[in-house]
C-alpha positions as CSV (number, residue, x, y, z in Angstrom):
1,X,-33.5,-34.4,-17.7
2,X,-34.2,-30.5,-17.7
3,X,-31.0,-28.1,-17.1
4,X,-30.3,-25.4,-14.9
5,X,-31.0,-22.1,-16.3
6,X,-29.5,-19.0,-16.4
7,X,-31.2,-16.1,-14.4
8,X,-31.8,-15.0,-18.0
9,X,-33.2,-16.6,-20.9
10,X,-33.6,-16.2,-24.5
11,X,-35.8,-18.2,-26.1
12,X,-36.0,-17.8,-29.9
13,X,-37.4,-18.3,-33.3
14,X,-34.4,-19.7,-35.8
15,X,-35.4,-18.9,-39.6
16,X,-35.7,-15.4,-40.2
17,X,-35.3,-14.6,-36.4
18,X,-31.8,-16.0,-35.4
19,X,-30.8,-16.9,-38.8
20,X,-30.9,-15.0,-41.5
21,X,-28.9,-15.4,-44.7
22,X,-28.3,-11.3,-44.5
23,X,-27.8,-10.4,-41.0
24,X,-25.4,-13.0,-38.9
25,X,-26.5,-14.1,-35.6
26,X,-22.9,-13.6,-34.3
27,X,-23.1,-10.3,-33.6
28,X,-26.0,-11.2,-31.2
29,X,-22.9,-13.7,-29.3
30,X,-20.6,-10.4,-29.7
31,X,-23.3,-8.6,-27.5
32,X,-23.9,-10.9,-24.8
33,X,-20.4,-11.6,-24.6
34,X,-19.8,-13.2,-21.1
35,X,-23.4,-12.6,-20.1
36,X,-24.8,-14.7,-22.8
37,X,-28.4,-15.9,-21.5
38,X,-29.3,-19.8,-21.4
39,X,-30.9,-20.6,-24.9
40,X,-34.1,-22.0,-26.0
41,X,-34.2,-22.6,-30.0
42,X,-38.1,-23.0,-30.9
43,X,-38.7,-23.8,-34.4
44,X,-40.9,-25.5,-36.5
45,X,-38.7,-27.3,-38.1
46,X,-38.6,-31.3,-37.1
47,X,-35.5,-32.6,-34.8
48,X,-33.4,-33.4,-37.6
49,X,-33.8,-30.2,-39.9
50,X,-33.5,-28.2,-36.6
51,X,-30.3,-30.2,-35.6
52,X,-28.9,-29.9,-39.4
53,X,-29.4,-25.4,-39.7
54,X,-27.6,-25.4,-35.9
55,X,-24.4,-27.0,-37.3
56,X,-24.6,-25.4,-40.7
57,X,-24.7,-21.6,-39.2
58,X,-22.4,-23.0,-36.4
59,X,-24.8,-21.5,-33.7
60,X,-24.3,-22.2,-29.5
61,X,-26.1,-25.4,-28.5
62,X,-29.4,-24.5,-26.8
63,X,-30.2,-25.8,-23.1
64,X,-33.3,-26.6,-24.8
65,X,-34.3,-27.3,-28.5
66,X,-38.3,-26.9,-29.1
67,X,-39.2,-28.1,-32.7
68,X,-42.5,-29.1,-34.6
69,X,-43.8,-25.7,-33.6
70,X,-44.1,-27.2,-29.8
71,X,-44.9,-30.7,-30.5
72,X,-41.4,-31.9,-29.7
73,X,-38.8,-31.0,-26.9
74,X,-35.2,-32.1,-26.7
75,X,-32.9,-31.5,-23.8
76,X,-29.6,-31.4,-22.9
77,X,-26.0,-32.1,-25.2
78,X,-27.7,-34.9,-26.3
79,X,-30.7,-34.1,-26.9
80,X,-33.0,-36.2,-25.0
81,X,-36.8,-36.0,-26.1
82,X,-39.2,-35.4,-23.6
83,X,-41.5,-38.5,-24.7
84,X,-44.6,-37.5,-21.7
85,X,-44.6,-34.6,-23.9
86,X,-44.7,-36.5,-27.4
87,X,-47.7,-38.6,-25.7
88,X,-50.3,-36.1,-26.4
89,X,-49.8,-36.4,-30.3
90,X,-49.9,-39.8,-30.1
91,X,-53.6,-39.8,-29.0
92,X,-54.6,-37.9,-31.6
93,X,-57.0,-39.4,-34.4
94,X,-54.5,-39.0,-37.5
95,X,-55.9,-41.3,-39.8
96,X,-59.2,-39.6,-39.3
97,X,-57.1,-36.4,-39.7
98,X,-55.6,-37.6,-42.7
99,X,-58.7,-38.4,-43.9
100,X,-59.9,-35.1,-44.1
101,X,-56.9,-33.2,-45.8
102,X,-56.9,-36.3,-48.7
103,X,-60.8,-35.2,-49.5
104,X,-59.9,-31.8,-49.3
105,X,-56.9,-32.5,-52.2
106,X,-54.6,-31.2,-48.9
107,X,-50.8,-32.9,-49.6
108,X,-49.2,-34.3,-46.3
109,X,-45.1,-33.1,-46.6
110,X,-42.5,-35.2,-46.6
111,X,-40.8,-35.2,-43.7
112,X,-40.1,-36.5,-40.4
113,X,-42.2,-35.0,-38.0
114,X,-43.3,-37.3,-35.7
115,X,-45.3,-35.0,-33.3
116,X,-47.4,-33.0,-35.9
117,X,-48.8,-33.3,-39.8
118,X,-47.2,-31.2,-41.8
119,X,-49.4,-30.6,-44.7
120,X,-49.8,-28.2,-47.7
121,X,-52.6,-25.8,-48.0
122,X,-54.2,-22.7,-49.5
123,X,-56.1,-20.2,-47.0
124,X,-59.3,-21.5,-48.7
125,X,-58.6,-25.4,-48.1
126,X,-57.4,-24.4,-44.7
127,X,-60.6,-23.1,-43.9
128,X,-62.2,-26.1,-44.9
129,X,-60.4,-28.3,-43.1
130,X,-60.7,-26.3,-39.8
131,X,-64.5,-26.7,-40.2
132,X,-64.4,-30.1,-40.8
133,X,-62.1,-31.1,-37.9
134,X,-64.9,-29.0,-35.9
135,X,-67.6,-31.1,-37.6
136,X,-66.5,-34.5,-36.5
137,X,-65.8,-33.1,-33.3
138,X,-61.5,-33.6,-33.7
139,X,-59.9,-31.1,-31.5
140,X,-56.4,-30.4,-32.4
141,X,-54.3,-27.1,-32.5
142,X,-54.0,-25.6,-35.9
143,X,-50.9,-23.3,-37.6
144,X,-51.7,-21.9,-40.7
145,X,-48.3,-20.1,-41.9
146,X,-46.8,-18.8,-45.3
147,X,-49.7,-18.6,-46.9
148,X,-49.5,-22.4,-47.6
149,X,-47.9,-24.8,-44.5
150,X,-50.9,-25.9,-42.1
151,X,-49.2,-28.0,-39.0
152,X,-51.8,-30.1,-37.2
153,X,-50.6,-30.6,-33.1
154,X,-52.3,-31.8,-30.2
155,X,-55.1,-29.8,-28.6
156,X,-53.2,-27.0,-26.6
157,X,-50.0,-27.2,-27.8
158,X,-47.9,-24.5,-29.6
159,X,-44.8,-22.7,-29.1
160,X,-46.3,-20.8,-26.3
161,X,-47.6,-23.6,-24.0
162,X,-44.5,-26.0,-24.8
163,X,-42.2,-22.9,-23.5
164,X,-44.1,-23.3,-20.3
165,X,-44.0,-26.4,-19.6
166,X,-40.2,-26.9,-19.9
167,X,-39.7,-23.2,-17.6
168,X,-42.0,-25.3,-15.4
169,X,-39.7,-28.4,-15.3
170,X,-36.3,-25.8,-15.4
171,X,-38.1,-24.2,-12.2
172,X,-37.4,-21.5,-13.9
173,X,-39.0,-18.0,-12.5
174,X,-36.7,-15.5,-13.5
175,X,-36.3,-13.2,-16.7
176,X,-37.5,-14.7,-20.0
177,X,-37.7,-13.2,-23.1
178,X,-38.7,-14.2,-26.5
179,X,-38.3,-13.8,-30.4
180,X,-40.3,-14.1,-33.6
181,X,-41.4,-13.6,-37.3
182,X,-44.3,-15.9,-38.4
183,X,-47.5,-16.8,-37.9
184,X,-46.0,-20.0,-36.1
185,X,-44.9,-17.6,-33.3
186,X,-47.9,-16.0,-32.4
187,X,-48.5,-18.0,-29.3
188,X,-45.0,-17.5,-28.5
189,X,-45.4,-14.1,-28.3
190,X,-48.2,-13.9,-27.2
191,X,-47.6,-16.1,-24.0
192,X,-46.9,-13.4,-21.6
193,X,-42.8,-13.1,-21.5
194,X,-41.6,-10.0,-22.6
195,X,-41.2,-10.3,-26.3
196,X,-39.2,-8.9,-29.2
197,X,-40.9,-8.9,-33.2
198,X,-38.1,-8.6,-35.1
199,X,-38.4,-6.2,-38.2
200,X,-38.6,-8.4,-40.9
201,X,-42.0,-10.4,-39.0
202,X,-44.9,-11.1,-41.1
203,X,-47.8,-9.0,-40.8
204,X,-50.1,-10.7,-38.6
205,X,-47.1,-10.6,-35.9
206,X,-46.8,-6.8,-36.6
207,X,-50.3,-6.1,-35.6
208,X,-50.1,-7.8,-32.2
209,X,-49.8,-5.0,-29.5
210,X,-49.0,-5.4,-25.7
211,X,-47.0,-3.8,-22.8
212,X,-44.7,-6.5,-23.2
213,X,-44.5,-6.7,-27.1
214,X,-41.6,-4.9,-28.3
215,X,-41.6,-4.4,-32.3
216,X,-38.2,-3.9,-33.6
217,X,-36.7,-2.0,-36.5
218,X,-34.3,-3.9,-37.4
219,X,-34.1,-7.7,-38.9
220,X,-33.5,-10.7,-37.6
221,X,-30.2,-11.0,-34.8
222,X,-30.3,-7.4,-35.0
223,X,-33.4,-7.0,-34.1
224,X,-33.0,-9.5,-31.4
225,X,-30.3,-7.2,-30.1
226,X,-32.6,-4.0,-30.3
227,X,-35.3,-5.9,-28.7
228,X,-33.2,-7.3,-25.3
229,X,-32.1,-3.8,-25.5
230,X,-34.9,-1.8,-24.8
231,X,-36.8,-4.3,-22.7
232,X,-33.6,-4.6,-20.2
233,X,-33.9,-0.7,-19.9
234,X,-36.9,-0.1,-20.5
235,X,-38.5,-2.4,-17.2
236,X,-35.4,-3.6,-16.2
237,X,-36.7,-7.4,-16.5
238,X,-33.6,-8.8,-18.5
């Protein structure tokens, strides 16, 4: 099911990171030219959303497609999802879940995320609701974003882990590096790869530090470019 990767990868953040409705993402393709890197698109955005922005901004099908902010993972031309994956959502108390955000006048949003709730929230309600989920002992990963969109996931699973695990089925042990701008890709960066914050990130990205963390200048694909840039000079990893 898993591909072959390329000695390098890239694997990305789409809104705001890859696309961008002022900076394209071809001029990232222009770059690579022949040495583009294998792709990993990881988004929050549920499969068909995800599916729907890659053939609007005509970008490269990815080797792999990561959406729900890690709950879901799709392989190959067609997309296969990795359903051992999916299992660990579907053990997950929802309607107890549910529960809670209704009390808390938390909205669920429309749309078809099967491997996460995506749900509406202020940063006060989201408090709440963390400290009830601790209260009736629900363990479950939390992503508070944009001031307002709370995504509930399986305990453990994020961007971060979910990269992992398919590099772990790829067999994958070369260069990796990754991309970002919201609070949905802390874990991402923050999973060890060498790591590019593009320019326009919000400002809980901008304050994580690391020898690994590169914070870029520029926006979106061009700060992708300055990013791959300087890390594949700067250690010589990409």
């Amino acid at each position: 099911m898993y591909p072959n990767l390329k000695e390098q990868v890239l694997a990305t953040d789409l809104d705001d990171t890859l696309v961008s409705e002022k900076i394209s993402h071809e001029q990232l393709w222009t770059y690579f030219g022949d040495n583009r890197p294998s792709l990993i698109y990881i988004t929050g955005r549920y499969f068909q959303s995800a599916y729907q922005l890659i053939q609007e901004n005509n970008l490269p099908q990815p080797d792999i497609l990561i959406c729900d902010a890690g709950g879901s993972i799709y392989c190959g031309e067609t997309f296969n999802e990795d359903l051992l994956w999916s299992a660990a959502f579907q053990k997950m108390p929802v309607k107890a879940i549910e529960e809670i955000a209704n009390e808390l006048d938390i909205e669920c949003q429309q749309v078809d995320a099967n491997n996460r709730l995506a749900l509406n929230a202020t940063p006060e309600t989201y408090k709440l609701f963390k400290y009830a989920l601790q209260a009736q002992g629900i363990e479950a990963t939390t992503i508070f974003s944009n001031e307002s969109q709370l995504d509930v996931l399986a305990p453990n699973v994020n961007k971060g882990t979910a990269l992992h695990y398919v590099l772990e089925k790829c067999q994958h042990t070369k260069n990796v590096v990754v991309a970002g701008d919201s609070e949905n890709d802390v874990h991402l960066i923050a999973a060890g790869y060498p790591a590019i914050i593009v320019g326009n990130a919000c400002e809980e990205l901008k304050l994580l530090e690391g020898p690994l963390i590169y914070h870029a200048e520029k926006s979106a694909a061009e700060g992708i470019i300055e990013g791959w840039h300087f890390h594949r000079h700067q250690y010589d990893i990409v």
